[in-house]
C-alpha positions in Angstrom: 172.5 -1.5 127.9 168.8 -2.2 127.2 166.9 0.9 126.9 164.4 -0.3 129.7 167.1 -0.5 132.2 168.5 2.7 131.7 165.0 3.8 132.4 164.7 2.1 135.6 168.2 3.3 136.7 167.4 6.9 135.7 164.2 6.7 138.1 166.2 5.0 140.7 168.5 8.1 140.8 165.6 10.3 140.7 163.9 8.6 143.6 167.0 8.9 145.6 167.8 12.6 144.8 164.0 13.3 146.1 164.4 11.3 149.4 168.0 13.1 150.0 166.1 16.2 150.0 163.7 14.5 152.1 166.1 13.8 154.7 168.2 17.0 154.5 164.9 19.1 155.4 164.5 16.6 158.2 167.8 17.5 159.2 167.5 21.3 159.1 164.3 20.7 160.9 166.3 18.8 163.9 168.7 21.4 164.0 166.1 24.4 164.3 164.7 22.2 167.1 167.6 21.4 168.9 168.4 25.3 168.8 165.1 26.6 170.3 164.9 23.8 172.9 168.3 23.0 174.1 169.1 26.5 176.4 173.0 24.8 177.1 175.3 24.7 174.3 174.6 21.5 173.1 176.6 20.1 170.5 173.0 18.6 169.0 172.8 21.5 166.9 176.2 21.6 164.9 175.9 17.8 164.8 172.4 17.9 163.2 173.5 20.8 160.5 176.8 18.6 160.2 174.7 16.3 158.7 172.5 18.5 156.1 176.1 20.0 155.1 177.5 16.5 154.2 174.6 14.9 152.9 174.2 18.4 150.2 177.6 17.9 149.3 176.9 13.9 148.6 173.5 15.0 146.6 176.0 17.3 144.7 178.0 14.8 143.6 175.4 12.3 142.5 174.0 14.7 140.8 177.6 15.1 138.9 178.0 11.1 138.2 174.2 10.7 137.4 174.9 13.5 134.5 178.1 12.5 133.9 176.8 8.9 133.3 173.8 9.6 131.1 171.2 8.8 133.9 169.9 12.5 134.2 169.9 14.7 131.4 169.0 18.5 131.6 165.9 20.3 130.4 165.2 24.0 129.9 162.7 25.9 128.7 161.6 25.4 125.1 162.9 27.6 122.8 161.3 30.6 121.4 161.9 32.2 117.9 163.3 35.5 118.0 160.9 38.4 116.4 161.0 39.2 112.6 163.4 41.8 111.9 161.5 45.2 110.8 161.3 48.6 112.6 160.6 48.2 115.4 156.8 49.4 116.8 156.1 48.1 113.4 152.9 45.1 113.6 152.3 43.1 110.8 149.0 43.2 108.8 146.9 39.8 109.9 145.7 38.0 106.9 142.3 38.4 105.8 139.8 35.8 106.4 
């Protein structure tokens, strides 16, 4: 596969893992509003988080594929080399200018 396409691909799936979290927030959001307005027990509410529960488990597993395919790769924080093994409370002398 041409490298320029796996680009595009890889910010296709980023695009769509942003406006799945778009739309599960919209959905909480619904369903906090549904609660405090509707005083009867309204099935609005369950339906509404219904929704936020199944799309999360469908961000889940595109997040899985999109990983195991090679669109998404992970990054962590940047390594960081371990102090220099002496006694400790012990500073090194700074060179002289």
């Amino acid at each position: 596969m041409p490298h320029h396409l796996k680009l595009q691909d890889s910010l296709f799936v980023k695009i769509l893992i942003v406006l799945i979290l778009l739309v599960i927030v919209a959905s909480l959001g619904t369903a906090l509003v549904y609660l405090v307005r509707d005083r009867t027990r309204s099935p609005r509410t369950v339906k509404a988080l219904t929704v936020r529960i199944s799309l999360s488990i469908g961000l889940f597993i595109l997040l899985l594929l999109a990983y195991g395919v090679g669109l998404l790769r992970p990054h962590g924080l940047p390594r960081i080399q371990p102090p220099s093994q002496g006694t400790p409370g012990q500073t090194e002398a700074l060179p002289q200018p």
